[in-house]
C-alpha positions in Angstrom: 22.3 11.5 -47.2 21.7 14.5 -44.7 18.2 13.4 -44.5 19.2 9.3 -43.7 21.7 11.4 -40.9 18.7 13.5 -39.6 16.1 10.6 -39.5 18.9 8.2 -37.7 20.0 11.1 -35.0 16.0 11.9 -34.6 15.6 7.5 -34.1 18.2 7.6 -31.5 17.1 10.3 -29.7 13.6 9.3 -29.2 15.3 5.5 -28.4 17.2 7.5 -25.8 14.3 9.3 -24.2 12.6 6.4 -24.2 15.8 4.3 -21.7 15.4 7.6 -19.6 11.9 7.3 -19.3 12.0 3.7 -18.1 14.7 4.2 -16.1 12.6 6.6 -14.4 9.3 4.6 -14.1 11.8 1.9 -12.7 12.7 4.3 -9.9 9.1 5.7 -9.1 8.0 2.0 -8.8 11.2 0.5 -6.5 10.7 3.2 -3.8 8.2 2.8 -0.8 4.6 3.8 -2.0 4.0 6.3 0.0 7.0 8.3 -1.0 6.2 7.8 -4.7 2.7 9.0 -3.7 4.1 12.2 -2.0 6.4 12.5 -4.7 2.8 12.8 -7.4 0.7 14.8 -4.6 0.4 16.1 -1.3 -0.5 14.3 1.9 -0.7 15.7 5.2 -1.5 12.8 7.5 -1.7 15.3 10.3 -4.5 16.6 8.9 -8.1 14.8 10.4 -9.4 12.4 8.2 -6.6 12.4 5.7 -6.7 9.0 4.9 -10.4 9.8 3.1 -9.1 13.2 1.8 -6.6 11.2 0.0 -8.6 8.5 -1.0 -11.0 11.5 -2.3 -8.2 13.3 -3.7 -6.9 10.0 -6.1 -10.7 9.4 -7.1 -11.0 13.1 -7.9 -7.7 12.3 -10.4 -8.1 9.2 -11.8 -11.8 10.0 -12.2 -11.3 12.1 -15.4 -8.7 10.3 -17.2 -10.0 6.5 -16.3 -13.6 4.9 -16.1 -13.6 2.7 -13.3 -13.3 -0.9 -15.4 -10.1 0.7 -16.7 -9.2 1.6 -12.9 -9.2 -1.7 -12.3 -7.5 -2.8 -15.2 -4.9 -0.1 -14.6 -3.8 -2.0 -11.1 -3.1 -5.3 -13.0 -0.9 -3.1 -15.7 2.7 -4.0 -14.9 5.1 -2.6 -16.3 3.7 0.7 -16.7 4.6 2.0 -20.3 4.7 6.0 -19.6 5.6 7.7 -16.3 1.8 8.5 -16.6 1.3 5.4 -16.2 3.3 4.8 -13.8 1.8 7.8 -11.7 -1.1 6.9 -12.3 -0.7 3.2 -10.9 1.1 4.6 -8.1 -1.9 6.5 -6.9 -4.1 3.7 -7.9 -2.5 0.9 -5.7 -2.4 4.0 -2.3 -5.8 4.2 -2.9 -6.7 0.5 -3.1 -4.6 0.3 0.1 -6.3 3.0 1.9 -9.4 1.7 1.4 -8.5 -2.0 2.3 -6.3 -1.0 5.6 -9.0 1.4 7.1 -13.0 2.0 7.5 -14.3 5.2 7.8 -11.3 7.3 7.1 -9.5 5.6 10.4 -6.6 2.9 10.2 -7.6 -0.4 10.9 -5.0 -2.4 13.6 -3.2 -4.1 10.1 -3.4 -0.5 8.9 -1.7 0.9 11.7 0.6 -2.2 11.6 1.8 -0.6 8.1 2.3 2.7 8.6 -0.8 4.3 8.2 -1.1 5.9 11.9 2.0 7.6 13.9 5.4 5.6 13.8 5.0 5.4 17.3 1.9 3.1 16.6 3.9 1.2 14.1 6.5 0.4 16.6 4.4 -0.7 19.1 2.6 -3.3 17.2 5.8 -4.2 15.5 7.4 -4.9 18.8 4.1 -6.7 20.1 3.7 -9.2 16.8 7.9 -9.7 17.3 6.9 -10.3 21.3 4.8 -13.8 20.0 5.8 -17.2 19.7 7.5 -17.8 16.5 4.8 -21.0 16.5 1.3 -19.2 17.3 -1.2 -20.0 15.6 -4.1 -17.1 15.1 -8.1 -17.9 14.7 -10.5 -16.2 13.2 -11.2 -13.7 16.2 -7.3 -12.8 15.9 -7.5 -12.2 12.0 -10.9 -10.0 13.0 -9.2 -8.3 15.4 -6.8 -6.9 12.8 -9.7 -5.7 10.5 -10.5 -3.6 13.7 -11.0 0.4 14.3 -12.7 0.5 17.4 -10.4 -0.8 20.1 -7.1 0.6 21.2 -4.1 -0.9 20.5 -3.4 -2.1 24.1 -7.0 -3.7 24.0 -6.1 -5.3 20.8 -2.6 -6.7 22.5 -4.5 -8.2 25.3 -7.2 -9.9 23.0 -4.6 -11.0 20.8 -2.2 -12.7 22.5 -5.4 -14.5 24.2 -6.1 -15.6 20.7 -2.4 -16.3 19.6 -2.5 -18.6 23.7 -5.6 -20.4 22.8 -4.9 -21.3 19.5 -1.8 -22.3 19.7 -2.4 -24.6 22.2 -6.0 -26.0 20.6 -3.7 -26.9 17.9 -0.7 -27.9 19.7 -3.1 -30.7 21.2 -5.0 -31.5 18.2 -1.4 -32.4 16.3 -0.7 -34.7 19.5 -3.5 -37.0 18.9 
């Protein structure tokens, strides 16, 4: 009988560290990424060139645990199981957005757009996109535009909106015919 007693207190136990361990992979993947990243490692976007340092830095980690098929597998993996898991999916999806959101260690516009240069950058494109017609249409040139590291975001504004103008009224007149 002790032993049923034992074996049933051990069951819940590991039952209950198991609810406590998904409650906290639940919270590690319901806050912004880039707090659960700076909750795993350290970031110091002051710091030149930290968006490849970081990128570096998550390769350097997952590197030894993962090859890089199960990298990519691991971004696909939801629900984590472990708050390894999780971790590691947390630092795997940052990386994957680095990479996509700049070129050559600096933001892209679209990166700057979320969040990865100063919040005063943010703001200002924030407050430009908000400034558009709630109808414009963008081309090509304006989704290119957004891929872009080379031009200053008061550059960007100006070709923009151009695009947003013209293509908004190219198809404004194409849906009257």
């Amino acid at each position: 009988a002790k032993t049923n007693l034992a074996n049933e207190q051990t069951k819940i136990a590991k039952e209950q560290d198991k609810a406590k361990e998904k409650s906290q992979i639940d919270a590690l993947m319901h806050i912004p990424i880039k707090n659960a990243v700076e909750s795993i490692i350290d970031i110091d976007e002051s710091e030149k060139g930290w968006i490849t340092k970081t990128i570096d830095k998550i390769d350097g980690i997952l590197s030894k645990k993962y090859t890089a098929d199960e990298r990519r597998a691991l971004s696909m993996k939801y629900p984590p199981e472990t708050m390894d898991e999780a971790k590691d999916l947390v630092l795997q999806l940052y990386a994957n957005t680095l990479k996509r959101y700049s070129k050559d260690g600096e933001p892209t516009i679209q990166g700057k757009l979320l969040g990865l240069g100063t919040k005063e950058e943010r703001e200002e494109l924030i407050a430009f996109k908000d400034s558009l017609p709630e109808d414009g249409a963008m081309s090509s040139v304006g989704a290119n535009l957004l891929l872009r590291t080379d031009i200053s975001i008061e550059e960007f504004k100006k070709l923009y909106a151009e695009d947003i103008e013209k293509t908004t009224k190219a198809h404004k007149e194409a849906v009257a015919k």
